[in-house]
C-alpha positions in Angstrom: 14.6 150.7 168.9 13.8 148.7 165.5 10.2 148.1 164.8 8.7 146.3 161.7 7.2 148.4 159.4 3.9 146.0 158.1 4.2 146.1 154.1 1.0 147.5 153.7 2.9 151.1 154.7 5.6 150.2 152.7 3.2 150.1 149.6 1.1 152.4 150.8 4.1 155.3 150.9 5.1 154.1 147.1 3.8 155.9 143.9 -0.1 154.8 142.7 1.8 153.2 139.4 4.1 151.5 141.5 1.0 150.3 143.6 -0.4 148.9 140.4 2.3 147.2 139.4 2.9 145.4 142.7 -1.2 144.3 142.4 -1.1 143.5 139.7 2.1 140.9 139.9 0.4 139.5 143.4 -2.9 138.5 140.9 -0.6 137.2 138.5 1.3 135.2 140.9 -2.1 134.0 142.3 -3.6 133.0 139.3 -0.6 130.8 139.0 -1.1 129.1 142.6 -4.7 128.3 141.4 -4.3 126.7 138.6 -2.0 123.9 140.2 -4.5 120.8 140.0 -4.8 117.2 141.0 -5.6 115.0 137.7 -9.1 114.5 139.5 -9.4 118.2 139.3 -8.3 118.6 136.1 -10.3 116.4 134.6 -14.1 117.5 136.4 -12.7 121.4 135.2 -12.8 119.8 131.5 -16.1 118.7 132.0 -15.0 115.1 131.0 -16.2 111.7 133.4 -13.7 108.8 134.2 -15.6 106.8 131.7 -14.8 108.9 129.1 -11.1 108.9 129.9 -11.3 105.3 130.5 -12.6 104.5 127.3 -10.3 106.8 125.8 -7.5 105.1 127.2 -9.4 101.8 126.5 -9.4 100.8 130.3 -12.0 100.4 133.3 -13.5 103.5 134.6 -12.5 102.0 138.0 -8.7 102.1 137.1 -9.3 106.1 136.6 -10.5 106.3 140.0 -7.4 104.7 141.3 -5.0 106.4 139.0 -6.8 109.7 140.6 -6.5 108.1 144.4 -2.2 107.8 143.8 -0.1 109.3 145.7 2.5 108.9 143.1 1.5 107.5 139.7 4.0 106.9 136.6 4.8 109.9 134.8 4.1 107.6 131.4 0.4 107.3 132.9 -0.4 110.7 133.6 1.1 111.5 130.1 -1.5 109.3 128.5 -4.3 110.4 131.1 -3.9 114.3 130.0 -3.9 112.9 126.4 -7.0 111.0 126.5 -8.7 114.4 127.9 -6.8 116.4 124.7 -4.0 118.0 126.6 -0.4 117.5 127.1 1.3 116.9 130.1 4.3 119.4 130.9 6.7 119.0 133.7 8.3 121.9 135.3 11.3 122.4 137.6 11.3 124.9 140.1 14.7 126.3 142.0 14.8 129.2 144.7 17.6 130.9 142.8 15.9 130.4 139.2 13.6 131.1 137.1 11.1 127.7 136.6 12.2 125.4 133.3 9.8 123.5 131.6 11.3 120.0 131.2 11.2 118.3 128.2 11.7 114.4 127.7 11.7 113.4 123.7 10.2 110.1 124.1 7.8 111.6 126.5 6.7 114.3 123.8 6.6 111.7 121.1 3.9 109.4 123.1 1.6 112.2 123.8 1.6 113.7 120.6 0.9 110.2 119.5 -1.8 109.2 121.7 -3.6 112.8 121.0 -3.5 112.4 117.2 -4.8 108.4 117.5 -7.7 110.0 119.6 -8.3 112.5 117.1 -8.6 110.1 113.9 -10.7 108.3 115.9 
């Protein structure tokens, strides 16, 4: 009769190398999972206030708070968001049968890159 055999065996019956390896992939893939963020989120890890974005971006600090409320804003806003905080938004495409690919939009790049060199003259 077929029973399931819990992973934990599986591993457990494998090499101590082996065992590392397979650890150490799980934290990595982890790692990854955690450091998927909501702009709010994003923005309190930098240590930065709406305020400062806003003023950066030369809005209200109320606007900020909405922007962060959306369920779906404008990729052109978050763009300029992440550059006001001294990042650069990235956009990647995930497939079940592929490896992620980082997607890159040239008039996209070129506004970023702007708005993070205009912040950094001023």
């Amino acid at each position: 009769m077929y029973r399931p055999i819990p992973v934990e065996e599986v591993i457990a019956a494998m090499p101590k190398k082996r065992q590392e390896a397979i650890a150490k992939r799980g934290a990595e893939l982890v790692a990854k999972v955690r450091r998927r963020m909501t702009l709010a989120e994003l923005r309190k890890g930098r240590k930065i206030s709406q305020a400062t974005v806003a003023e950066a971006l030369g809005i209200g600090q109320m606007q900020i708070s909405r922007l962060e409320k959306r369920k779906d804003p404008r990729l052109s806003t978050m763009a300029r968001t992440v550059a006001a905080m001294g990042g650069q938004l990235t956009m990647i495409a995930t497939f079940p049968d592929q490896e992620p690919v980082i997607l890159v939009a040239s008039q996209f790049a070129k506004k970023a890159k702007k708005a993070a060199g205009k912040k950094a003259r001023a």
